[in-house]
C-alpha angles and dihedrals in degrees: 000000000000150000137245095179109011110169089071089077080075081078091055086094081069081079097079093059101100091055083064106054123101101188087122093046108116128191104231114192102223109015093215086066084075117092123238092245099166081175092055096052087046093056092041087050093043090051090050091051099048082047093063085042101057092043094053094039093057086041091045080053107050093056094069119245131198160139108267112228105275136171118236125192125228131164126251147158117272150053144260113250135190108207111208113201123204096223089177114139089239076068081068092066123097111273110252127260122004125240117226096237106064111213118250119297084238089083096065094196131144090220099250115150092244086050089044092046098045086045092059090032085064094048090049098052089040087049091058117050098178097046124119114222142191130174136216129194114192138177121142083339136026124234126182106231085180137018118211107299132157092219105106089184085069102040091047089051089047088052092050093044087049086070091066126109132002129304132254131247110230121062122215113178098165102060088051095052084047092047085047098050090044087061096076095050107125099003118129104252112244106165151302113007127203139197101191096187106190106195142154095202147036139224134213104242114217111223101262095053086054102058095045091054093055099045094049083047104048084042097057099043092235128167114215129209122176116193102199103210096209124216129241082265101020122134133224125273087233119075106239138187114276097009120138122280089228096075099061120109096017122165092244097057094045090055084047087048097046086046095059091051086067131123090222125078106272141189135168129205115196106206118196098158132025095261088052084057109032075052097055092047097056090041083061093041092049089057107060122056100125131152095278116183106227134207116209119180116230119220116228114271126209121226102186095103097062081056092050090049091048089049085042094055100037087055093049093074087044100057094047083052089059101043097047081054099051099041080048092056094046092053085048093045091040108036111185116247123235 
């Protein structure tokens, strides 16, 4: 516990006043006239003491106590997940094929992928209560939008914010799976950690840049998902028989198959309609519900009011005191007539 105004605890020795007054004192001629009352030392104990206790509760009060803001850890079921968005200007297309049931006129999208892809991403932080989340937007450079935080009010308001504008031209995944991984250097591991990467494209990675991002990935004990989020015309990360010959080779096969070569636990969903992503989104959310040891931050909590109760009740004994005595001295000083 804490205190607002402290140096007013230096006024708690006022309690003792009303051991100190003698109003009640009486001179009595001869001391044997008193009677032997034990109730009546009790009560008058008792008020005294009620007295002290009122006086150092208001001042107690007064001094503002309370419990500083403070974070406390509890376990729960969940991950931390950075979220990497692809904020190219190519995310800024319509999604690919249509499926035949549109999606509710509450989400108020034009089906572009980076309007797809902002409409799931909310579903997915409102499905996971416990989850810690950052977010990432990237084109030709990352830049964190969101560090790791448990508020999912402010991670849904930075994903809606993240749909704003127009994309970029130029696409580096690489410095935002490096600028990811970096985000867990030095942070107490508490369970299952994800890199969601949401992306239409690929990039050819050079040596170097692979084996940073696989260090920084191993290190830090990450899962990595990547939802392609295919083109009208786009082709399958997986070669496959009779395709064109001009999709071999393609930068986004050679990321998928850099990312398979990994030493962390990998899985791709290639999404060409909105049931193929809203899919792959609840096949990642069903995975990971493991113990996670949270962190919640604690706002800072007054305690004044348990002090004014204490004061209230104490003074509640005291003003009926007074009131019995003086109704007792009016009837002594006005006595009725018969």
């Amino acid at each position: 516990m804490s205190w607002s105004n402290p140096y007013l605890l230096y006024l708690l020795p006022l309690a003792v006043l009303p051991w100190l007054s003698r109003n009640n004192e009486k001179q009595i001629v001869w001391q044997a006239l008193l009677p032997k009352d034990s109730a009546s030392v009790v009560i008058g104990f008792t008020l005294y003491l009620l007295a002290s206790v009122t006086l150092a509760s208001l001042i107690m009060a007064l001094a503002g106590p309370h419990i500083p803001e403070h974070t406390v850890q509890r376990s729960g079921q969940g991950a931390e997940v950075i979220i990497l968005l692809d904020r190219s200007r190519s995310m800024d297309q319509p999604f690919a094929r249509r499926h035949r049931f549109r999606l509710s006129t509450e989400m108020n999208f034009k089906e572009s992928k980076r309007s797809v892809a902002r409409y799931y991403l909310t579903e997915f932080v409102n499905s996971r209560p416990d989850d810690r989340f950052a977010y990432l937007l990237f084109s030709e450079q990352a830049t964190t939008i969101l560090p790791l935080t448990y508020s999912k009010e402010t991670t849904l308001a930075t994903i809606e914010a993240g749909g704003l504008g127009r994309g970029l031209t130029k696409t580096d995944i690489a410095v935002a799976l490096k600028q990811a991984g970096k985000m867990f250097d030095g942070e107490t591991y508490r369970g299952a950690r994800i890199v969601l990467l949401i992306s239409d494209g690929g990039q050819i990675l050079s040596t170097e840049q692979e084996q940073q991002i696989s260090q920084l990935l191993r290190e830090n004990q990450l899962t990595l998902y990547w939802i392609y989020m295919r083109s009208v015309t786009g082709m399958t990360l997986d070669e496959k028989p009779g395709e064109s010959i001009l999709w071999q080779g393609a930068p986004e096969r050679q990321l998928h198959n850099f990312f398979k070569t990994l030493d962390v636990p990998y899985r791709a969903f290639e999404a060409g309609s909105l049931e193929e992503f809203s899919e792959a989104m609840a096949t990642i959310d069903q995975q990971h519900y493991q113990t996670l040891m949270l962190e919640q931050r604690m706002p800072r909590q007054s305690l004044a009011d348990y002090f004014l109760w204490v004061a209230l009740l104490s003074l509640l004994p005291l003003t009926v005191s007074q009131l019995y005595t003086w109704s007792g001295v009016s009837r002594a000083y006005h006595p009725k007539k018969h």
